[in-house]
C-alpha angles and dihedrals in degrees: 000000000000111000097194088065118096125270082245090051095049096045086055094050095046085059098045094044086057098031093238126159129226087253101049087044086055094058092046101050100029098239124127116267094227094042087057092042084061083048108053083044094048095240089123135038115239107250112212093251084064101047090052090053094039086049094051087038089063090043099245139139111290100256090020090132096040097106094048092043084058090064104033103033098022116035101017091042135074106286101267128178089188085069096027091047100051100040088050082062104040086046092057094048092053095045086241087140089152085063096043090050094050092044088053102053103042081068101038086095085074102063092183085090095063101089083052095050087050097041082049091048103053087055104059082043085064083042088060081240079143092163085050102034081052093055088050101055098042085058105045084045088051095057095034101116101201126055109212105051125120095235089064088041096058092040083062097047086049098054092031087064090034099044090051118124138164091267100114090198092049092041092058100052090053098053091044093053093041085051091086105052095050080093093055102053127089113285088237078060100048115074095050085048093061089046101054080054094058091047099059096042092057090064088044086053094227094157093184097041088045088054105053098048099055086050091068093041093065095041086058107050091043094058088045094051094037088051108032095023119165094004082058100047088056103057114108120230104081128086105234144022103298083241091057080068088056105049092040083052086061101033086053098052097048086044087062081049099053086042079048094054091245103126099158089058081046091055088053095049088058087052097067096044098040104075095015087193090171098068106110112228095327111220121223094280096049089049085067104050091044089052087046090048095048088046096049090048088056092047089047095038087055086049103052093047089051086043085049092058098267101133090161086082092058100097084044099060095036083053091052105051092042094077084042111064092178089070095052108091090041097041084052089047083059108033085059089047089055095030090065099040091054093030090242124186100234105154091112088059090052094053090054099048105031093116085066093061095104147086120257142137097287102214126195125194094270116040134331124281109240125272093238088049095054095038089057086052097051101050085041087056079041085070109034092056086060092047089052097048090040097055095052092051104263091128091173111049079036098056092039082059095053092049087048097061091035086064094047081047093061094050097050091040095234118170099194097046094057094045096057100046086047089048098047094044093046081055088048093030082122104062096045123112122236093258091053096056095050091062099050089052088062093047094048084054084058101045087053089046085050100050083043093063090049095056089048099048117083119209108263129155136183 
């Protein structure tokens, strides 16, 4: 069958070809005799439900015609969102995105459609539809004529959560261009907005980024829940409890002081998310971020006094995080800080834990951490595992290690990361096997690749 040929042509000759009749068609496909005979005579556009059915009824491929409906029922016909509206959907069902995109922007010129396509978007965002919901957004933010609108605002949070990868380059260009549009959102937007950013520039390890703005974050979130209060709290529209956005304000920056080396500022900071007195007659919700928060002071109280020096504490924190298996994979990422910076013994603690040495999605009682976050703490534990084994003369588990997180390093792009495994296995090049060094020589070609990439690319963004 010619596939250059028109719906309508190709319907004829299907019938033709069977000798079918318009009647006997209609009972096949489930379309109403009369409605196909219109059809066939181009006296009435083709819906989306029809063509479905038209499409089954001939025996093809679902979304078979969806090329060809763009042309003849979209751009050649009388603008309709009845037909738009339905095929965006149905292409988004089927995975047929090259057809959603073109449909999109041969209407694009109409911007009365704009509201619509949000509106569309935001619904395949809630679908979890997140390639659809994408093309949507950049659409609808590339024929918004004023820039400081809400609706564009909210078109740039959207891609900036949905366009992150764990490309650590790519990931800080688009933080840095999102930055800009968090003051434009809706307030009930805001606050998980900031802390998306805070997020992201945690695993990208800007300190100072990371604590102003969660700073203002906090700021934020204090004046709304001192002067709305309980009517606030309430609005939907944000993610978590208005108080979570407190007490993360205050977690995160001691966290940039305990990244900083200021653990006594670190220790102040837990002090001010670990008994939130303050909150007034916390609902359920609330309950279980306080009890999150004050979990989460004793682990890290326990954590700037080890990083302090004080190794004493180390039983007890192994002890702590071992009935919380929650805490693991980040309490291991920081016992082999600390166990490298005070040359601890800490096999004993390995052995116990080794299940945790993996990547995988890290969870809290109250949410997941992000996938970037997590990646960057792997590759740094990665690393610190092949300091450690290094440093007590096992050459070969600690360079493996080191390649190991080399390797992570590459795929998250992480230039720290890469400088300092190729730093640490050119010190012990000596001791490394044959094997070993062939595989660094491969990685080193990547890394080169990599940086060469960098150089070629200009910055460029949406």
């Amino acid at each position: 069958m010619e596939m250059t040929a028109t719906i309508r042509e190709q319907m004829e000759e299907f019938l033709h070809k069977n000798e079918m009749t318009i009647n006997r068609f209609a009972e096949i496909s489930g379309v109403n005799s009369g409605t196909l005979s219109n059809i066939l005579n181009g006296n009435r556009p083709i819906s989306m439900q029809q063509l479905d059915r038209i499409t089954l009824g001939m025996g093809l491929e679902e979304g078979c015609f969806y090329e060809l409906y763009i042309d003849e029922c979209i751009f050649h016909a009388t603008p309709d969102w009845r037909r738009l509206g339905p095929f965006l959907h149905r292409c988004a069902e089927l995975g047929k995105l090259n057809c959603l995109d073109k449909a999109v922007r041969m209407t694009m010129d109409n911007i009365s459609y704009s509201p619509l396509l949000f509106e569309t978007a935001e619904l395949f965002f809630k679908e979890g539809k997140h390639e659809a919901a994408v093309l949507l957004y950049k659409s609808v933010a590339e024929s918004e004529r004023f820039q400081h609108s809400e609706r564009l605002a909210l078109c740039q949070y959207r891609l900036f959560v949905l366009e992150l990868t764990d490309d650590q380059d790519a990931n800080l260009q688009a933080a840095v261009y999102f930055e800009p549009y968090v003051d434009r959102l809706d307030e009930m937007y805001q606050l998980d907005a900031l802390k998306e950013l805070v997020n992201l520039n945690l695993s990208l390890h800007r300190w100072d980024k990371v604590d102003a703005i969660a700073l203002k974050m906090g700021t934020k979130a204090t004046i709304q829940y001192q002067h709305i209060g309980k009517i606030f709290k309430k609005q939907e529209g944000r993610n978590k409890p208005l108080i979570f956005y407190i007490l993360y304000s205050h977690l995160i920056r001691a966290t940039v002081c305990y990244e900083c080396g200021d653990y006594e500022k670190a220790l102040e900071f837990v002090t001010l998310y670990e008994d939130p007195t303050w909150i007034d007659d916390p609902d359920y919700e609330e309950i279980r971020v306080i009890e999150q928060f004050k979990e989460w002071a004793e682990a890290n109280k326990y954590l700037y006094k080890l990083m302090a020096g004080d190794d004493d504490l180390l039983v007890d924190y192994v002890d702590f995080i071992t009935d919380r298996e929650d805490e693991i994979f980040l309490g291991l990422c920081s016992i082999m800080i600390a166990a490298n910076r005070y040359q601890l013994d800490v096999d004993y603690i390995l052995d116990k834990f080794k299940k945790y040495i993996v990547h995988k999605e890290q969870r809290n009682h109250i949410g997941k951490i992000i996938q970037q976050v997590t990646a960057d703490r792997y590759t740094r534990l990665l690393a610190e595992l092949g300091i450690y084994y290094l440093n007590t003369n096992r050459y070969e588990s600690g360079l493996e290690f080191i390649l190991d997180s080399l390797e992570n390093s590459i795929k998250i792009n992480s230039d720290k990361g890469m400088l300092r495994c190729m730093g640490v296995f050119e010190q012990f090049r000596p001791y490394s096997t044959n094997d070993l060094q062939l595989k660094y020589k491969y990685l080193v070609k990547d890394v080169q690749i990599l940086n060469n990439k960098k150089i070629g690319t200009s910055i460029g963004y949406r």
